[in-house]
C-alpha positions as CSV (number, residue, x, y, z in Angstrom):
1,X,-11.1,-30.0,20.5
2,X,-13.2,-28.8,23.7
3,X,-13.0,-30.4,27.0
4,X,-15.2,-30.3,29.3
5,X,-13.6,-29.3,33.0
6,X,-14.7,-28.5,36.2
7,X,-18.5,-27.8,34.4
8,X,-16.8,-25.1,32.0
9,X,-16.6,-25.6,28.1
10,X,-13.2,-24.9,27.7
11,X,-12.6,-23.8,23.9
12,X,-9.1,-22.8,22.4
13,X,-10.2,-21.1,19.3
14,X,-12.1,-18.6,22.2
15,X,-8.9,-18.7,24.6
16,X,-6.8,-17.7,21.0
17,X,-9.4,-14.9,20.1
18,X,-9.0,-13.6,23.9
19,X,-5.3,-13.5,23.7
20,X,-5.5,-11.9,19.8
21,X,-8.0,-9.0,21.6
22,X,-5.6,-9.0,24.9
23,X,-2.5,-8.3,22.8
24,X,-4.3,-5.8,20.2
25,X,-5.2,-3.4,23.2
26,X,-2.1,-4.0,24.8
27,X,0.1,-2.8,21.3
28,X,-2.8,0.4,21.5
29,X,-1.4,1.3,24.5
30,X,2.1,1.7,23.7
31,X,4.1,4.5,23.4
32,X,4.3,5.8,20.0
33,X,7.9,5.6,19.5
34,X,9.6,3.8,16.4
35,X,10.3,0.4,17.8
36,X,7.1,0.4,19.4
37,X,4.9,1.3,16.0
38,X,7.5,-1.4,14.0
39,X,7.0,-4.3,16.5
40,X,3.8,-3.5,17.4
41,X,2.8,-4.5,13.5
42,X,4.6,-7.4,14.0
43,X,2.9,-8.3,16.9
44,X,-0.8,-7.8,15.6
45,X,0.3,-10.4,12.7
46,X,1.8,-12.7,15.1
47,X,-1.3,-13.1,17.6
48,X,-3.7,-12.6,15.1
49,X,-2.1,-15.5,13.5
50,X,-2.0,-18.2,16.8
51,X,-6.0,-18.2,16.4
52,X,-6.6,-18.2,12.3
53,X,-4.6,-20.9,11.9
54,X,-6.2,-22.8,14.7
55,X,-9.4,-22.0,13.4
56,X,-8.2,-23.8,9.9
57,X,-6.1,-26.6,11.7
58,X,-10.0,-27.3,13.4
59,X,-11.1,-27.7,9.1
60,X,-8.1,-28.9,8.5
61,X,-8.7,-31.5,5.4
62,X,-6.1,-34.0,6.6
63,X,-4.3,-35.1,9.6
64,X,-1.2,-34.0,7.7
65,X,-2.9,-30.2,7.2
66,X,-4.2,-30.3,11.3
67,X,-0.2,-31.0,12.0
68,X,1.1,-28.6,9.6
69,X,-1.4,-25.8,10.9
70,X,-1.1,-27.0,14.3
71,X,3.1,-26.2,14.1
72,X,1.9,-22.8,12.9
73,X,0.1,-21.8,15.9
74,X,3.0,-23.2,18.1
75,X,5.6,-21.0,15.9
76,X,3.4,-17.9,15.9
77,X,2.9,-18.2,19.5
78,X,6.6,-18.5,20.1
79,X,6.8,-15.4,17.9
80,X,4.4,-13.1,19.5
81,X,6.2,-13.8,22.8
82,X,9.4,-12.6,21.1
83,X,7.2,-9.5,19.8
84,X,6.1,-8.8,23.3
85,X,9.5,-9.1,24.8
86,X,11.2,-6.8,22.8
87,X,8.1,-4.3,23.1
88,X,8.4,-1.7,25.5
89,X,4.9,-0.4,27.5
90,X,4.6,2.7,29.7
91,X,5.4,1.5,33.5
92,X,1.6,0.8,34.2
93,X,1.4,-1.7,31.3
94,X,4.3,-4.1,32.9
95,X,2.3,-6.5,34.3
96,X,-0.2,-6.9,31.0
97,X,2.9,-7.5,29.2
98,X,4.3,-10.2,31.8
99,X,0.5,-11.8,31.7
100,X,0.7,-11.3,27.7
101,X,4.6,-13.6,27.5
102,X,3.0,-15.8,30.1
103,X,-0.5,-16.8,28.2
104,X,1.7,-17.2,24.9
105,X,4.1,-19.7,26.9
106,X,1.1,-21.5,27.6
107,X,-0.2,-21.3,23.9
108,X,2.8,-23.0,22.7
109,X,2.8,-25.7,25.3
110,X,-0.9,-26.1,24.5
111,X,-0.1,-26.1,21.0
112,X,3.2,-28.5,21.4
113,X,1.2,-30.9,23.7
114,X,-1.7,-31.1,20.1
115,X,1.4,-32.3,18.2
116,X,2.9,-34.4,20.5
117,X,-0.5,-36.8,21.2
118,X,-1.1,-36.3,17.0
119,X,1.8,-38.4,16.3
């Protein structure tokens, strides 16, 4: 699924592996407090999740299997957003967090857009 656009190769299994490395520093840096260690595990799953099972919708053995892992990515994407929200970063982190919901926004519209011309 790469596109070539304005001369760059624009890959989405790259763009997922970004965000997953994004988000993992991101969760490093915050504050060890008890909501932060407990969503912060969640969160690892969640965007670690967006680009594995992009990765297998790309080998996926059926259009069927593409769709079904294709609805993953758009549900784990929706989740890490939720994980991010309800995390909580030191003052200095804010605007990684805001650029963090923003790029998993755009993962799920990505990811609903797949589905919708897959149909």
């Amino acid at each position: 699924m790469d596109q070539i656009t304005n001369n760059k190769r624009y890959d989405l299994e790259e763009r997922c592996l970004n965000f997953a490395k994004r988000a993992n520093k991101y969760i490093n840096h915050l504050p060890k407090t008890i909501t932060n260690i407990e969503n912060g595990k969640q969160l690892a799953r969640s965007v670690g999740s967006v680009g594995a099972n992009y990765i297998e919708a790309n080998e996926a053995l059926s259009k069927k299997d593409f769709i079904m892992r294709a609805k993953i990515c758009k549900k784990e994407a929706k989740e890490s957003r939720f994980w991010f929200t309800l995390s909580e970063p030191l003052q200095g982190e804010q605007k990684e967090k805001d650029l963090l919901i923003q790029e998993a926004t755009e993962l799920m519209k990505i990811f609903g857009s797949i589905l919708e011309k897959s149909k």
